[in-house]
Short mmCIF file of the C-alpha atoms (twelve columns), coordinates in Angstrom:
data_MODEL
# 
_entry.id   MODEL 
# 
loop_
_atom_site.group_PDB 
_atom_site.id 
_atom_site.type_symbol 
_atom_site.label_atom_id 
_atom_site.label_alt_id 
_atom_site.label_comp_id 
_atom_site.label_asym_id 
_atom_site.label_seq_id 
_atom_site.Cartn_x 
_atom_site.Cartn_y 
_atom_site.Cartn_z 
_atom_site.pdbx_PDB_model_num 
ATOM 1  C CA . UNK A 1  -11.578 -11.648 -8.423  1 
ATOM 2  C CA . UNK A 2  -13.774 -8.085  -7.794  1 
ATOM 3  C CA . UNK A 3  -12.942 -4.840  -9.492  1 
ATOM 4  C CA . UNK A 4  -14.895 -2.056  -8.109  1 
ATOM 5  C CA . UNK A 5  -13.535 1.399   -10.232 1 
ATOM 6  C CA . UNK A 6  -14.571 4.954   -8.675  1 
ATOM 7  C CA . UNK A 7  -13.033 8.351   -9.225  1 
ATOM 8  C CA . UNK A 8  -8.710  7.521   -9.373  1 
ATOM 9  C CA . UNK A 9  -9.358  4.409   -7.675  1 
ATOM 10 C CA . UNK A 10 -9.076  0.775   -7.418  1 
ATOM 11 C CA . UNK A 11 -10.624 -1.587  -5.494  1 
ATOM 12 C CA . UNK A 12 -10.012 -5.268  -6.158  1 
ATOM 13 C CA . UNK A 13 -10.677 -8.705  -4.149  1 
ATOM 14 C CA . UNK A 14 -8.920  -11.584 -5.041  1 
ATOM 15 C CA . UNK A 15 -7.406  -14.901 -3.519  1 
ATOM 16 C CA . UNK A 16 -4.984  -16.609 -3.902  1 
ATOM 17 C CA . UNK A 17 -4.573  -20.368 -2.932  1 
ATOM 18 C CA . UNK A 18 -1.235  -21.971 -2.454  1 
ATOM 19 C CA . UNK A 19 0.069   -25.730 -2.416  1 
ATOM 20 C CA . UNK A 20 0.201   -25.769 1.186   1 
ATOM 21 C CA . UNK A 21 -3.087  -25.933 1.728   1 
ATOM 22 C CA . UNK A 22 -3.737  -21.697 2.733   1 
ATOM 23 C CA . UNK A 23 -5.946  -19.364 1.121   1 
ATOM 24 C CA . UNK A 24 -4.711  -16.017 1.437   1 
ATOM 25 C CA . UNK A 25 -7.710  -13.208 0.611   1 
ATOM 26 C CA . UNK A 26 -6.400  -10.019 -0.265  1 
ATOM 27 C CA . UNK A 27 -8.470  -6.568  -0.824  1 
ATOM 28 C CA . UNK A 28 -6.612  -3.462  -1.984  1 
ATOM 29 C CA . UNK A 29 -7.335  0.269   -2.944  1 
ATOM 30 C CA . UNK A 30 -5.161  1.279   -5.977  1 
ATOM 31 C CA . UNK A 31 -4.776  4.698   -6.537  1 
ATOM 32 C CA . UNK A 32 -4.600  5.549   -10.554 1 
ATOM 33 C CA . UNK A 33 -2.840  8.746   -10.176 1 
ATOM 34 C CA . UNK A 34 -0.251  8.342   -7.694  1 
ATOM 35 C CA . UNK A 35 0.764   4.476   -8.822  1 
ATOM 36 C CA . UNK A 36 0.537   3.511   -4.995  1 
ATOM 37 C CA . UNK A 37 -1.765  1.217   -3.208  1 
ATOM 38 C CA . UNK A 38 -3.105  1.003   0.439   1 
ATOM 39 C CA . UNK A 39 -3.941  -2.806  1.574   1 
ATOM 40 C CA . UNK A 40 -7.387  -2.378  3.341   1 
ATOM 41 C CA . UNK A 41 -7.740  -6.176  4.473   1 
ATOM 42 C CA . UNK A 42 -6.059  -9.721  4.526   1 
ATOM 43 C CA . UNK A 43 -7.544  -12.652 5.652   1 
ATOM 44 C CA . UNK A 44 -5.081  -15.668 5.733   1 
ATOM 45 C CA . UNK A 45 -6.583  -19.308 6.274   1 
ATOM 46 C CA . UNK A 46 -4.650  -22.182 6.872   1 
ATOM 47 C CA . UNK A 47 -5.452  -25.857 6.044   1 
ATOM 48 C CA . UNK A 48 -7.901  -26.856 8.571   1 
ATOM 49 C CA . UNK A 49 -10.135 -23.467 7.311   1 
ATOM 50 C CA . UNK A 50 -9.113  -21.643 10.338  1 
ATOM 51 C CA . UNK A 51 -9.084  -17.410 9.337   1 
ATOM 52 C CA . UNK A 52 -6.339  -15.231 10.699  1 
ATOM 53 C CA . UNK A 53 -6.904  -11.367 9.952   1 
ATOM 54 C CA . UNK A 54 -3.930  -9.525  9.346   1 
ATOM 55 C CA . UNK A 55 -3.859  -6.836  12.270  1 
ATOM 56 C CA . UNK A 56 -3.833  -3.224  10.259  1 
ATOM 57 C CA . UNK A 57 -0.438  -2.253  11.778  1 
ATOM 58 C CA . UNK A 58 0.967   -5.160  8.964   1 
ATOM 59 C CA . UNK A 59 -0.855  -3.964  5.944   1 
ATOM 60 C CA . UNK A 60 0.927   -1.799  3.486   1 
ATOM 61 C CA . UNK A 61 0.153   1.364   3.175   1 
ATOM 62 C CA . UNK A 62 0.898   4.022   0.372   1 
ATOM 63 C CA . UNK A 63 3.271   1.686   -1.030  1 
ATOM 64 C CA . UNK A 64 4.314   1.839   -4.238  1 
ATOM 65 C CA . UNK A 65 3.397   -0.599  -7.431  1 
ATOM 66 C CA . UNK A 66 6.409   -2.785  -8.146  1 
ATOM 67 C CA . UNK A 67 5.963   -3.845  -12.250 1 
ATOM 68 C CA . UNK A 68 5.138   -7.359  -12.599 1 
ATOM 69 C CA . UNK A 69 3.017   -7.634  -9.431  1 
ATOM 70 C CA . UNK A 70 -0.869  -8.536  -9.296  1 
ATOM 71 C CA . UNK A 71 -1.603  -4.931  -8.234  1 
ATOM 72 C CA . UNK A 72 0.520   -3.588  -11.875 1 
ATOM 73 C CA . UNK A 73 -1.623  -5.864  -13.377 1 
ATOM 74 C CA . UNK A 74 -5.295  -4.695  -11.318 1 
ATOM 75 C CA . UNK A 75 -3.888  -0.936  -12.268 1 
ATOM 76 C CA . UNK A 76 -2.944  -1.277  -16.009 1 
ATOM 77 C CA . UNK A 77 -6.104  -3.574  -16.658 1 
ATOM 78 C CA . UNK A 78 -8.633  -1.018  -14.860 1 
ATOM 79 C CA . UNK A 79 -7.044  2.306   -14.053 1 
ATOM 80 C CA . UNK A 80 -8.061  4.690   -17.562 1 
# 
């Protein structure tokens, strides 16, 4: 996991890695204020190490923070 915190916002890297063999790497822009975030990239790769970028028209956008997800977590951990 990378934090990077600048004025309101956000940024964090992370992966996760499930038991099917795919690592899924996430990187997100949190916005502080507005309790939203904007998914800026996803990389998905499957067993054999083969990447798959998410096309932007599937990333969320402006969505808001559900509680219990890893982005409530990224915003209650970094956003002051």
């Amino acid at each position: 996991m990378r934090v990077q915190k600048s004025a309101g916002h956000v940024i964090a890297h992370w992966k996760v890695l499930s038991s099917a063999g795919t690592t899924t790497l996430y990187v997100i822009d949190i916005s502080c204020w507005d309790a939203g975030f904007t998914e800026k990239g996803t990389v998905i790769f499957d067993e054999m190490g083969r990447a798959k970028k998410m096309p932007q028209s599937e990333l969320y956008v402006d969505r808001p923070i559900e509680n219990g997800t890893s982005s409530d977590v990224f915003r209650r951990m970094f956003c002051d």
